[in-house]
Structure formats: structure tokens, C-alpha cells
Backbone as XML, in Angstrom:
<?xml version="1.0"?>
<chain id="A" units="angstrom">
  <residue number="1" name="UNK">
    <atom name="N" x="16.413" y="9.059" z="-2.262"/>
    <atom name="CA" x="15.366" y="8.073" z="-2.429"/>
    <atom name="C" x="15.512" y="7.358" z="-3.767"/>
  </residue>
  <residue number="2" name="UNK">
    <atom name="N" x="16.057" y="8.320" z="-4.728"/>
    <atom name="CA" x="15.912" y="7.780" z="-5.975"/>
    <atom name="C" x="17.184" y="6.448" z="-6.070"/>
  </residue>
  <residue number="3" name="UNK">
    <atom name="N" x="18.355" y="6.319" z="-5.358"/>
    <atom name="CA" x="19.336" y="5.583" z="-5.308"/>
    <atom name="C" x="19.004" y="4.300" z="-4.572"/>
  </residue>
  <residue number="4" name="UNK">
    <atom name="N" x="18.210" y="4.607" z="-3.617"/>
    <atom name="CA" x="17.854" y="3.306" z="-3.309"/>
    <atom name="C" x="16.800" y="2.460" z="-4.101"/>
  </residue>
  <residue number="5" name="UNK">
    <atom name="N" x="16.191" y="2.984" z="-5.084"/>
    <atom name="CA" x="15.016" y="2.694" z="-5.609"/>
    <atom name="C" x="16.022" y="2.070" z="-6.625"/>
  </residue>
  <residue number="6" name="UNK">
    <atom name="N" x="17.189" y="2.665" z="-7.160"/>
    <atom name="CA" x="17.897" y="1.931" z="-7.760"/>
    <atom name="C" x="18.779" y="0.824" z="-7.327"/>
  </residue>
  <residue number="7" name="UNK">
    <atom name="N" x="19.303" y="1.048" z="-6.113"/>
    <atom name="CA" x="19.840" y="-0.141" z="-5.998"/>
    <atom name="C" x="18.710" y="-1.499" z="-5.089"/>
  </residue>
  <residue number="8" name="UNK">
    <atom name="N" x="17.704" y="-1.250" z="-5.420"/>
    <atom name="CA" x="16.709" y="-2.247" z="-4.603"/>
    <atom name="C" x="16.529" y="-2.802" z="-6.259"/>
  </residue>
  <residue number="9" name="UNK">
    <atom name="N" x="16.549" y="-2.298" z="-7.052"/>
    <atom name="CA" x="16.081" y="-2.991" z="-8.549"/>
    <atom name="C" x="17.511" y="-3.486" z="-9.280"/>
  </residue>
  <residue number="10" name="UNK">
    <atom name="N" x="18.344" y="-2.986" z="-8.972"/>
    <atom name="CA" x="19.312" y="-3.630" z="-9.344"/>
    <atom name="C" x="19.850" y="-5.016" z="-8.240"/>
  </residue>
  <residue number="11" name="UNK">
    <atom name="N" x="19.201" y="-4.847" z="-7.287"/>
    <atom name="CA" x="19.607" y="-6.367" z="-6.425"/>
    <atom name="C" x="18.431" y="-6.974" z="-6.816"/>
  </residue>
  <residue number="12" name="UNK">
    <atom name="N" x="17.355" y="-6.603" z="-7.404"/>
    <atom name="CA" x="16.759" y="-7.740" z="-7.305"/>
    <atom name="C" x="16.547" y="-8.489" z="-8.960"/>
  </residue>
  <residue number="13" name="UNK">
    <atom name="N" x="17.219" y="-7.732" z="-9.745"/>
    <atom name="CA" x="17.904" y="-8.524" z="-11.298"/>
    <atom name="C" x="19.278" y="-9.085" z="-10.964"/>
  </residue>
  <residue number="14" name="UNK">
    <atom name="N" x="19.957" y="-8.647" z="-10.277"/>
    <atom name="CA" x="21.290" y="-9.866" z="-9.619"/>
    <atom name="C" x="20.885" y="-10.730" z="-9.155"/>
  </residue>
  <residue number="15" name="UNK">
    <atom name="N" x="20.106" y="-10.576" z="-8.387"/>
    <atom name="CA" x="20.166" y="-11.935" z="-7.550"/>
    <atom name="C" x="18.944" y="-13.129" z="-8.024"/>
  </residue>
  <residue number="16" name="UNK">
    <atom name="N" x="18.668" y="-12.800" z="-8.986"/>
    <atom name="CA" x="17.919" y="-13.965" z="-10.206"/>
    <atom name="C" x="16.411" y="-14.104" z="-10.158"/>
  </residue>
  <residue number="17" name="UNK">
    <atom name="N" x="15.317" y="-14.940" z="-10.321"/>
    <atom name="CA" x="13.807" y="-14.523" z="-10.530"/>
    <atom name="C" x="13.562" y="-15.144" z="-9.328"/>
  </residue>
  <residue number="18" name="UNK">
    <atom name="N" x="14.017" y="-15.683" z="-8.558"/>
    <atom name="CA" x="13.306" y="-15.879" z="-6.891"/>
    <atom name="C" x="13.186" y="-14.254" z="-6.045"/>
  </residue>
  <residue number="19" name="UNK">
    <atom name="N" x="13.874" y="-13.226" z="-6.441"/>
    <atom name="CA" x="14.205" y="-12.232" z="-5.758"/>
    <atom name="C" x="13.466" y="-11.660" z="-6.324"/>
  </residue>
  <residue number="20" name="UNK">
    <atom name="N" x="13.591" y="-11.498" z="-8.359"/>
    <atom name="CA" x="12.641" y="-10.243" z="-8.639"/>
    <atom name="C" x="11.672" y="-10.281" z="-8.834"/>
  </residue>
  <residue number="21" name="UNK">
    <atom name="N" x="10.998" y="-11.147" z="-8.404"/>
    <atom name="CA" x="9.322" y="-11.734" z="-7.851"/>
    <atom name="C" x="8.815" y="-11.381" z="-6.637"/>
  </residue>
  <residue number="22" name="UNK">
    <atom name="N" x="9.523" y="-10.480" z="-5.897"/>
    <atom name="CA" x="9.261" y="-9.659" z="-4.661"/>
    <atom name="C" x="8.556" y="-8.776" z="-5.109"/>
  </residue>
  <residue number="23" name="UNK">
    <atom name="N" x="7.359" y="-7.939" z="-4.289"/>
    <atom name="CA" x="7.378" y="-6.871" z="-4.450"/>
    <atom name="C" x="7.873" y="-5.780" z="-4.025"/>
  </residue>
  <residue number="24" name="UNK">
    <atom name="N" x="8.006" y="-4.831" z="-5.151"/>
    <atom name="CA" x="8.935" y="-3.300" z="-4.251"/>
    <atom name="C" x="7.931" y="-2.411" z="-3.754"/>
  </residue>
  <residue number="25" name="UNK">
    <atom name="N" x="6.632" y="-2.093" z="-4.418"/>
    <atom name="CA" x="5.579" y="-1.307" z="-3.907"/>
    <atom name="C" x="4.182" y="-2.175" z="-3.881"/>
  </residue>
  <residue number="26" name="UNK">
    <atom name="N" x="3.406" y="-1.323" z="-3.017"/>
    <atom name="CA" x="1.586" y="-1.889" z="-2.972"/>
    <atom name="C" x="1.065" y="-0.814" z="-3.257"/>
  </residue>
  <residue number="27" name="UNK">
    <atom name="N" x="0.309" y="-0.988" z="-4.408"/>
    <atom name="CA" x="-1.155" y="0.358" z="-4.799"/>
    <atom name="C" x="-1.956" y="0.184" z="-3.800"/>
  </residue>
  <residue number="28" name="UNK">
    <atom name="N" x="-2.279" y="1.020" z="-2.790"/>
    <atom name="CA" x="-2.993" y="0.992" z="-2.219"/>
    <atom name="C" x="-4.221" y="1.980" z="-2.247"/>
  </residue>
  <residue number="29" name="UNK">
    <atom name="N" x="-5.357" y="1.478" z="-2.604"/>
    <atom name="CA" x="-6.552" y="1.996" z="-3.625"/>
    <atom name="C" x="-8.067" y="2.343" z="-2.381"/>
  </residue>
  <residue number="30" name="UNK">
    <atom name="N" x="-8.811" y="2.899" z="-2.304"/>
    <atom name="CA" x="-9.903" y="3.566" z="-1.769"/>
    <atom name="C" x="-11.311" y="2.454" z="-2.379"/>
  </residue>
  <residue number="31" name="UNK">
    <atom name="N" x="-11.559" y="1.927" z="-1.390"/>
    <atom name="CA" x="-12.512" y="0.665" z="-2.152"/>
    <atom name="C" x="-13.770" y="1.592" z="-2.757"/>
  </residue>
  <residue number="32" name="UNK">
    <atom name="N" x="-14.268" y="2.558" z="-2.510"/>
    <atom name="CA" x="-14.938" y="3.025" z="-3.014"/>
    <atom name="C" x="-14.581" y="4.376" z="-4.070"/>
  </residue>
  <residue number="33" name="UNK">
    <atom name="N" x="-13.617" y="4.463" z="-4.091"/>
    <atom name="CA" x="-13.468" y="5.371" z="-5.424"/>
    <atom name="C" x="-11.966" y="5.004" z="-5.590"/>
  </residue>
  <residue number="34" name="UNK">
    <atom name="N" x="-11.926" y="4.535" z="-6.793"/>
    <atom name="CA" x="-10.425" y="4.367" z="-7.323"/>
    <atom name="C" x="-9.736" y="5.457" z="-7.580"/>
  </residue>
  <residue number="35" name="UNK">
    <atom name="N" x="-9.929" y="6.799" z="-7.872"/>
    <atom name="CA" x="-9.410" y="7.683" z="-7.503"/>
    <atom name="C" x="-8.403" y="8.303" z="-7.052"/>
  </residue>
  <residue number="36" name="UNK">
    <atom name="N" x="-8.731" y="7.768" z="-5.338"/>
    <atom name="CA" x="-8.426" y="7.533" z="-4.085"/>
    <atom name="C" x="-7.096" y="6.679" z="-4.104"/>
  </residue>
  <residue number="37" name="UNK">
    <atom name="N" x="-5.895" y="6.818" z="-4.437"/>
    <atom name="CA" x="-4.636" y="6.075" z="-4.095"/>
    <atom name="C" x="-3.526" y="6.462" z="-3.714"/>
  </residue>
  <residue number="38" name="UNK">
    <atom name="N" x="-2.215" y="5.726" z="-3.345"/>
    <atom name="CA" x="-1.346" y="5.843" z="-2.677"/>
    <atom name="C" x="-0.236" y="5.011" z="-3.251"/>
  </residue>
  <residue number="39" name="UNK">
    <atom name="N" x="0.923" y="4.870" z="-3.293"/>
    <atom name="CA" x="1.884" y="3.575" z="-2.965"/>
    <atom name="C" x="2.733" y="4.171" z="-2.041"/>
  </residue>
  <residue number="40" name="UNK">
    <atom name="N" x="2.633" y="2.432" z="-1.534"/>
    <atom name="CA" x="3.841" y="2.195" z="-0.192"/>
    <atom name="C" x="4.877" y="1.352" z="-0.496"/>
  </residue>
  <residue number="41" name="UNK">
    <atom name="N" x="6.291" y="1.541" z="0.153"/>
    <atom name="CA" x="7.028" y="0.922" z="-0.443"/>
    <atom name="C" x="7.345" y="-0.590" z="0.028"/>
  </residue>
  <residue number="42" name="UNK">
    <atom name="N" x="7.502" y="-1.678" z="-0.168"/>
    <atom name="CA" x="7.939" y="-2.694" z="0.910"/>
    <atom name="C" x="8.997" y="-2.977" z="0.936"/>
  </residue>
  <residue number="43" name="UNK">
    <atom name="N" x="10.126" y="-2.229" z="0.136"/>
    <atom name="CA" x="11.613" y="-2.773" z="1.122"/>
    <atom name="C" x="11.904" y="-1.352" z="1.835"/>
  </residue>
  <residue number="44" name="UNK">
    <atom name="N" x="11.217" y="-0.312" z="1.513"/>
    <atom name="CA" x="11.820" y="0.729" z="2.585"/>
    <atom name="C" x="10.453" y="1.439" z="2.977"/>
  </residue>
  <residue number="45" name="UNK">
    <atom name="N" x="9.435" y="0.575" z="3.643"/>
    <atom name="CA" x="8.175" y="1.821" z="3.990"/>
    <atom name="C" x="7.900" y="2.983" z="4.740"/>
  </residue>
  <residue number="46" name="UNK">
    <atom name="N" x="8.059" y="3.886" z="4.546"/>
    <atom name="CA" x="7.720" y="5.526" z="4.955"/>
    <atom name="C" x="6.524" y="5.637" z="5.075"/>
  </residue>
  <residue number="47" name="UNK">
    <atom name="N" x="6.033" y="6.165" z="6.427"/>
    <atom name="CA" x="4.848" y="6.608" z="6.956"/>
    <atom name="C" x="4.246" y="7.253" z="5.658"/>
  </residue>
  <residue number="48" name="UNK">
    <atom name="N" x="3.069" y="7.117" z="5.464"/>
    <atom name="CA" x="2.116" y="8.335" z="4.406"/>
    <atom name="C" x="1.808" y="9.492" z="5.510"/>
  </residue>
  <residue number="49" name="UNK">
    <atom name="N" x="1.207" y="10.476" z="4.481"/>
    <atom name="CA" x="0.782" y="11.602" z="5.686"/>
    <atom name="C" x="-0.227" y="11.649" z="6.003"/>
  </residue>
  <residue number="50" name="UNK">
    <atom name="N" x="-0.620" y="12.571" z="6.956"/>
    <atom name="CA" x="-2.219" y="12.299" z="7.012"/>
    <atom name="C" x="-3.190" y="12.342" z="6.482"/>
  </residue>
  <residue number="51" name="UNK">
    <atom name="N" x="-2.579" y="13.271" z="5.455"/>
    <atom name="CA" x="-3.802" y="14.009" z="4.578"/>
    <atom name="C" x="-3.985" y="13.020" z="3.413"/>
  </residue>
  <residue number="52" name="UNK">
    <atom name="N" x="-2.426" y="11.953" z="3.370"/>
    <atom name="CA" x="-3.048" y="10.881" z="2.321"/>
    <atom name="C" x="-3.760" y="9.553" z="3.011"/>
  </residue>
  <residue number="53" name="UNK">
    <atom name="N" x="-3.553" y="9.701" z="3.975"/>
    <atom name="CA" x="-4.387" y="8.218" z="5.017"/>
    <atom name="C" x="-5.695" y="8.886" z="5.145"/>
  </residue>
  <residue number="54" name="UNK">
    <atom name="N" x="-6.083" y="10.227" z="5.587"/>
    <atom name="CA" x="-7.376" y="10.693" z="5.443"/>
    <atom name="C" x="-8.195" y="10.623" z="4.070"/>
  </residue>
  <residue number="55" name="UNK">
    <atom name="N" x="-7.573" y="11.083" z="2.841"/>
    <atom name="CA" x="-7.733" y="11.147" z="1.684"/>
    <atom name="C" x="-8.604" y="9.315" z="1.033"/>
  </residue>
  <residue number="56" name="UNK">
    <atom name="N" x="-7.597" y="8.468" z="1.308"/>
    <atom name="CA" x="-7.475" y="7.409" z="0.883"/>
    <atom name="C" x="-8.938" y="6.640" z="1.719"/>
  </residue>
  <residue number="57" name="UNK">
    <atom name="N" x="-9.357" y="6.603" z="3.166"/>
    <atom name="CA" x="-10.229" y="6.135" z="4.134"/>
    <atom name="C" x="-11.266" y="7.256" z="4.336"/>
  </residue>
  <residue number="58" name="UNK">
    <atom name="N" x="-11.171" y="7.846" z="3.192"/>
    <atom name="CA" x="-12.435" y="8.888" z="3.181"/>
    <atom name="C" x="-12.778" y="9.380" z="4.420"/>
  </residue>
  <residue number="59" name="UNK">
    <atom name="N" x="-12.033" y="9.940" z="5.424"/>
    <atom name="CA" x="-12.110" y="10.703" z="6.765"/>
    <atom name="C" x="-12.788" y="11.900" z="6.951"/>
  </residue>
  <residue number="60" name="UNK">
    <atom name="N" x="-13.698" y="12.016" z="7.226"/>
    <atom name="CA" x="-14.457" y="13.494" z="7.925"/>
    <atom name="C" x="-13.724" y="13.987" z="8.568"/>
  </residue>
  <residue number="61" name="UNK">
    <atom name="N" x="-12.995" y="13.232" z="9.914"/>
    <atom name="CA" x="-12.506" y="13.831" z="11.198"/>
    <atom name="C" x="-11.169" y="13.521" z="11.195"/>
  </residue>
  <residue number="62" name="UNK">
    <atom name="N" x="-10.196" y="14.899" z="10.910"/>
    <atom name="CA" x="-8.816" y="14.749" z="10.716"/>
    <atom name="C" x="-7.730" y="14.068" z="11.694"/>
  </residue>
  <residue number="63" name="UNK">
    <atom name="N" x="-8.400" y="13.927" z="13.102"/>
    <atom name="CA" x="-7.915" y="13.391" z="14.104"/>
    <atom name="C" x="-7.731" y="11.853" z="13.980"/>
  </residue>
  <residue number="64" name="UNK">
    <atom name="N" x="-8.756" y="11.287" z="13.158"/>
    <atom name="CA" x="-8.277" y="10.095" z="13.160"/>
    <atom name="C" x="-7.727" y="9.392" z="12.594"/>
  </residue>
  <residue number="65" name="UNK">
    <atom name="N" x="-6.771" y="10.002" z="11.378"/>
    <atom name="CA" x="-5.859" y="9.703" z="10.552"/>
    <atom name="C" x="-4.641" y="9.402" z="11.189"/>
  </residue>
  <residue number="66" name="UNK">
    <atom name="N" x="-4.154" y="9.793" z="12.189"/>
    <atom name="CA" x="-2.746" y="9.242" z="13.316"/>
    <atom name="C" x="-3.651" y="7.914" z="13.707"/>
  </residue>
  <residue number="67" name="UNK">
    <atom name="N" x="-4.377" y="7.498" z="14.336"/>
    <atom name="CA" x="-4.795" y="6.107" z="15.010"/>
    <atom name="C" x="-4.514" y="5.101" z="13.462"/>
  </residue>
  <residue number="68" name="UNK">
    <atom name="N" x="-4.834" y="5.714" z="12.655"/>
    <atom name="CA" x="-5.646" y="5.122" z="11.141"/>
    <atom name="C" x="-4.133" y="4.539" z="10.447"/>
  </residue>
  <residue number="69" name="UNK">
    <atom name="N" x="-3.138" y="5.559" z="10.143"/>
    <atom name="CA" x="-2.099" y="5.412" z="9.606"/>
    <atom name="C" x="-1.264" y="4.252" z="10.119"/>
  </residue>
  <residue number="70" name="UNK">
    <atom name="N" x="-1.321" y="3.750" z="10.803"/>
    <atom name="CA" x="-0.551" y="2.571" z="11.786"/>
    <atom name="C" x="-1.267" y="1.177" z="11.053"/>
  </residue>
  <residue number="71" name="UNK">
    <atom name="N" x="-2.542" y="0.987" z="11.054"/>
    <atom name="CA" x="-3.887" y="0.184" z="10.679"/>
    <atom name="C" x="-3.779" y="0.419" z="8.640"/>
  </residue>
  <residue number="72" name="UNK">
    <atom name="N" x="-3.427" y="1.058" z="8.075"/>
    <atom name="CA" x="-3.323" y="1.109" z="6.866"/>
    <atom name="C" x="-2.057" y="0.650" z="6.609"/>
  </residue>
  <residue number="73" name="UNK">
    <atom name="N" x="-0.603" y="0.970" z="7.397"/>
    <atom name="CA" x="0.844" y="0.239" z="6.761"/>
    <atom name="C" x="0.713" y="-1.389" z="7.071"/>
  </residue>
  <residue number="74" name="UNK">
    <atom name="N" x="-0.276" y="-1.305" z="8.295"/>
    <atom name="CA" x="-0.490" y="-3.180" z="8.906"/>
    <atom name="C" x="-0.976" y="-3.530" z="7.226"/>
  </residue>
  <residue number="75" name="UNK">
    <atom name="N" x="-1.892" y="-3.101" z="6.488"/>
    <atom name="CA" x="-3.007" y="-3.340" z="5.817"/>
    <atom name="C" x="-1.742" y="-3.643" z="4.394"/>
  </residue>
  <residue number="76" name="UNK">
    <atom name="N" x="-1.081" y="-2.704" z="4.205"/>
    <atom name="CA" x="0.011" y="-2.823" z="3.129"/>
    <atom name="C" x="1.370" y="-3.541" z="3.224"/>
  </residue>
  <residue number="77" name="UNK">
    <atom name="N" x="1.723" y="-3.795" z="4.705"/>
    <atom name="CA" x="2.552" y="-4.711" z="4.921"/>
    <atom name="C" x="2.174" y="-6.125" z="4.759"/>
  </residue>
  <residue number="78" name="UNK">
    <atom name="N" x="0.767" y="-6.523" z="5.136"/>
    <atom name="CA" x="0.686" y="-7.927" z="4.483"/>
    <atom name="C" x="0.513" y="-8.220" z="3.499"/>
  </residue>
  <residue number="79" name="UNK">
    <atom name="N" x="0.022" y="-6.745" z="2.342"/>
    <atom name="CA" x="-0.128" y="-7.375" z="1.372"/>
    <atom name="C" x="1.149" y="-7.601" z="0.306"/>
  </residue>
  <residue number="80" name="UNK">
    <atom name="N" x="1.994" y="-7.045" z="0.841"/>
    <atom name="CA" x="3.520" y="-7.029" z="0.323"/>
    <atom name="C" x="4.029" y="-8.561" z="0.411"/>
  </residue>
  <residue number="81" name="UNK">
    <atom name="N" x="3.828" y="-9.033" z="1.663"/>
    <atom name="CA" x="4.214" y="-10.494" z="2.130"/>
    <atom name="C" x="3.365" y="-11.450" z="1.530"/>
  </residue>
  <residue number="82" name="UNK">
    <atom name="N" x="1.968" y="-11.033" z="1.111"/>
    <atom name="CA" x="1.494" y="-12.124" z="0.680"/>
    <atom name="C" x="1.861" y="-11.518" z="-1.113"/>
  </residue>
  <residue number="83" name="UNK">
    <atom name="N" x="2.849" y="-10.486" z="-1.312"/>
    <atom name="CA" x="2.786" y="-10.322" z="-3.015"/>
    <atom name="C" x="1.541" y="-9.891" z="-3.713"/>
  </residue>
  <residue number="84" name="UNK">
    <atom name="N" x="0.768" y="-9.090" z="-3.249"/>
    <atom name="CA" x="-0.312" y="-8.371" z="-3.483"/>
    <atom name="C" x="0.032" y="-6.990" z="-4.029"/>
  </residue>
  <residue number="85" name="UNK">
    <atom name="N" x="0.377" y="-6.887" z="-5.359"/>
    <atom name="CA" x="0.861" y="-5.662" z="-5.758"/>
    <atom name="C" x="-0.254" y="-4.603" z="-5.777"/>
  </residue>
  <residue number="86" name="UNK">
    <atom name="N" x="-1.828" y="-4.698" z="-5.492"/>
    <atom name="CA" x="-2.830" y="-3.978" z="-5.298"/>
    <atom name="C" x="-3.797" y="-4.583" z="-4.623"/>
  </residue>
  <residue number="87" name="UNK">
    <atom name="N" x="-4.137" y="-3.370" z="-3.749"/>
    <atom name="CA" x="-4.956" y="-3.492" z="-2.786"/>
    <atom name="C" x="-6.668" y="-2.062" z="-2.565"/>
  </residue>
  <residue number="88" name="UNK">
    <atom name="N" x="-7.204" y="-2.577" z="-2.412"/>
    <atom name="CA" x="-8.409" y="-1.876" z="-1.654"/>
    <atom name="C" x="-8.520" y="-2.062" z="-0.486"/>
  </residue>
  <residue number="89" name="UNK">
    <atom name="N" x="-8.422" y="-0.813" z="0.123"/>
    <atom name="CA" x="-8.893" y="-0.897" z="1.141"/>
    <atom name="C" x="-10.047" y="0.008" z="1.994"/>
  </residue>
  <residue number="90" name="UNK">
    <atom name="N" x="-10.600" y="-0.224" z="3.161"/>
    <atom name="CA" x="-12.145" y="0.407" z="3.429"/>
    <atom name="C" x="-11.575" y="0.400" z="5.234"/>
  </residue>
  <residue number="91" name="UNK">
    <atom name="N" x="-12.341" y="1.386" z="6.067"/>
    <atom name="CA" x="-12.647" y="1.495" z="7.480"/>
    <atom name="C" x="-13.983" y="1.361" z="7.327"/>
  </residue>
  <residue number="92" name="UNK">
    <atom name="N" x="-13.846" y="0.165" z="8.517"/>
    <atom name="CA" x="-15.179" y="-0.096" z="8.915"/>
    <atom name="C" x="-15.564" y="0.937" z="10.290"/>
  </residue>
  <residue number="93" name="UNK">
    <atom name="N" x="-17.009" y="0.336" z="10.584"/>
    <atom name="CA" x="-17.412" y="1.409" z="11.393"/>
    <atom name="C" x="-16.757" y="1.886" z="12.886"/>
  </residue>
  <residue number="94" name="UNK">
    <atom name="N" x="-16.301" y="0.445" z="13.203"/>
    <atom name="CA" x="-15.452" y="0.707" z="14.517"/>
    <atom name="C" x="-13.801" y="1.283" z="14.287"/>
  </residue>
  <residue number="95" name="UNK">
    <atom name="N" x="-13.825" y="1.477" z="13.077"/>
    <atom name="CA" x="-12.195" y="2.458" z="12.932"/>
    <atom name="C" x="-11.106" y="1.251" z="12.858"/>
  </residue>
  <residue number="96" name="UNK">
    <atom name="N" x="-11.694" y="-0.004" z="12.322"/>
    <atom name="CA" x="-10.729" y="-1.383" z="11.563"/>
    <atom name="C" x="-10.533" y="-0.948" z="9.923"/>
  </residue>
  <residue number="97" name="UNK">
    <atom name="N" x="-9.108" y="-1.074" z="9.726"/>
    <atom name="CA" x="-9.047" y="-1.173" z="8.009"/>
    <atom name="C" x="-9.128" y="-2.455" z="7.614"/>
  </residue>
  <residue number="98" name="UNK">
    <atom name="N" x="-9.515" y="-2.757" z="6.728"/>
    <atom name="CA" x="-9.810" y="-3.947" z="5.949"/>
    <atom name="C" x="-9.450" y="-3.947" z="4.706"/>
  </residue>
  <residue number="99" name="UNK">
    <atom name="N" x="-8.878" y="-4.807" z="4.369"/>
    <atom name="CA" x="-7.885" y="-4.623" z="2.788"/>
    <atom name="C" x="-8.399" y="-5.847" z="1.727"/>
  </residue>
  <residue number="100" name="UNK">
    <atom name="N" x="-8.802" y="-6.245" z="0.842"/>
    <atom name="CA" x="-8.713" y="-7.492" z="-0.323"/>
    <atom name="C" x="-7.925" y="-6.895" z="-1.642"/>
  </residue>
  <residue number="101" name="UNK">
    <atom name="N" x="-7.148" y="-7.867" z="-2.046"/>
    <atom name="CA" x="-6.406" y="-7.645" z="-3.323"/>
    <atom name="C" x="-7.406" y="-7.277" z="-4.267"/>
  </residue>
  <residue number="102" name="UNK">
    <atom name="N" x="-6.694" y="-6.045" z="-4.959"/>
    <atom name="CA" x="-7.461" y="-5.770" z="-6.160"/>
    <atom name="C" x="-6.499" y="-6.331" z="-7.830"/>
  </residue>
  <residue number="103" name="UNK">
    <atom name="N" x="-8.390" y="-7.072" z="-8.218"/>
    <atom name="CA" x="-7.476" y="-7.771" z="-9.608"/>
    <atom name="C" x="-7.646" y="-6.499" z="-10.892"/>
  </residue>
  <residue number="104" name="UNK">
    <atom name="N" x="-6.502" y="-7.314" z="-11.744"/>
    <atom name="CA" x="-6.228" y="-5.926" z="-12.692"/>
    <atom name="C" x="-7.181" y="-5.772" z="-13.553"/>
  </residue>
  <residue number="105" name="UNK">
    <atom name="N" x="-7.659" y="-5.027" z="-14.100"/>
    <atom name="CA" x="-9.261" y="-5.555" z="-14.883"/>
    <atom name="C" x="-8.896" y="-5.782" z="-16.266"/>
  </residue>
  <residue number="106" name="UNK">
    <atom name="N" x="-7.624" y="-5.032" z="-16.500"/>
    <atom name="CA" x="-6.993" y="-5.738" z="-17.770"/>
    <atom name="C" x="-6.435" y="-7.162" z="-18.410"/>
  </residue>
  <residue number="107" name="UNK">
    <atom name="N" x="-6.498" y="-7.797" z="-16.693"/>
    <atom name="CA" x="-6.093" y="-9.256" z="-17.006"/>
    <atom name="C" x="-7.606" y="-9.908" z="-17.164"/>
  </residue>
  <residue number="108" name="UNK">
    <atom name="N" x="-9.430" y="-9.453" z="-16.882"/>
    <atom name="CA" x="-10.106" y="-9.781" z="-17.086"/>
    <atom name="C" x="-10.860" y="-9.840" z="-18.473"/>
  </residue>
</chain>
């Protein structure tokens, strides 16, 4: 893992500042307790486990972390595409994740 992490950062200082303006990971953060986080990768994303998709969507019921985990990489894959290096995200009541970029509070 660690080699690709290197050669994903070394292609993306070769190949000049259109490339290393990609993102390589998304913080993906627990809208109600920051705490609560994760990163996913976006040039090579690996399932999280359950216990961090439960963890992260504050889950009572461990069963629904497999439905959930599918609905959280959707949630971190766009924010990769739209360059959202952090995110919050929340389940609503019908078992939808919902994601908005989180701003850095240090840039506030």
C-alpha cells in the first residue's frame, strides 16, 4: 500500500500542477461529532469496514452498515470528483447518506 501511495505522489509531481491538484484522499467526518472520521482513498478506494461505516453514521443496528457502506463510498466518490478534500457526512431517516464539504476552520 505504502508503494502505491508513493508512486501516486510521485506521478502526480511529474506530471505538473494540473495533476497535483487532484485529490488523493477525502476526510470523511461524522456531521455530528468530529471525532467520528475516516479517509478514503480516490485513486485506489478500498471498502471501509463496518465497524468504521457504523462508527462514522452513528449506527445502533450493525446490520445496516453493509446497505450503508456502498451509500458512504457514493458520498466520498463525489466528493473526490468535485475536489472536496473534506466532507461531513449524516444518514437521514430513511437510511440516505448525505454529504456537504467541510470548510477548514483554520482558513476562517
Amino acid at each position: 500500500m505504502r508503494i502505491a501511495h508513493a508512486v501516486a505522489i510521485s506521478l502526480a509531481v511529474l506530471a505538473g500542477p494540473a495533476m497535483a491538484q487532484e485529490l488523493t484522499t477525502v476526510e470523511v467526518q461524522a456531521e455530528e461529532d468530529a471525532e467520528k472520521t475516516m479517509t478514503v482513498s480516490c485513486v485506489d478506494p478500498a471498502e471501509p469496514s463496518l465497524s468504521d461505516v457504523g462508527r462514522v453514521l452513528s449506527l445502533s443496528d450493525p446490520a445496516k452498515a453493509e446497505p450503508l457502506r456502498g451509500k458512504l463510498m457514493a458520498a466520498a466518490a463525489e466528493a473526490c470528483a468535485k475536489n472536496e478534500p473534506k466532507i461531513s457526512v449524516s444518514r437521514t431517516a430513511n437510511n440516505k447518506v448525505t454529504w456537504k464539504a467541510k470548510k477548514d476552520e483554520a482558513a476562517n
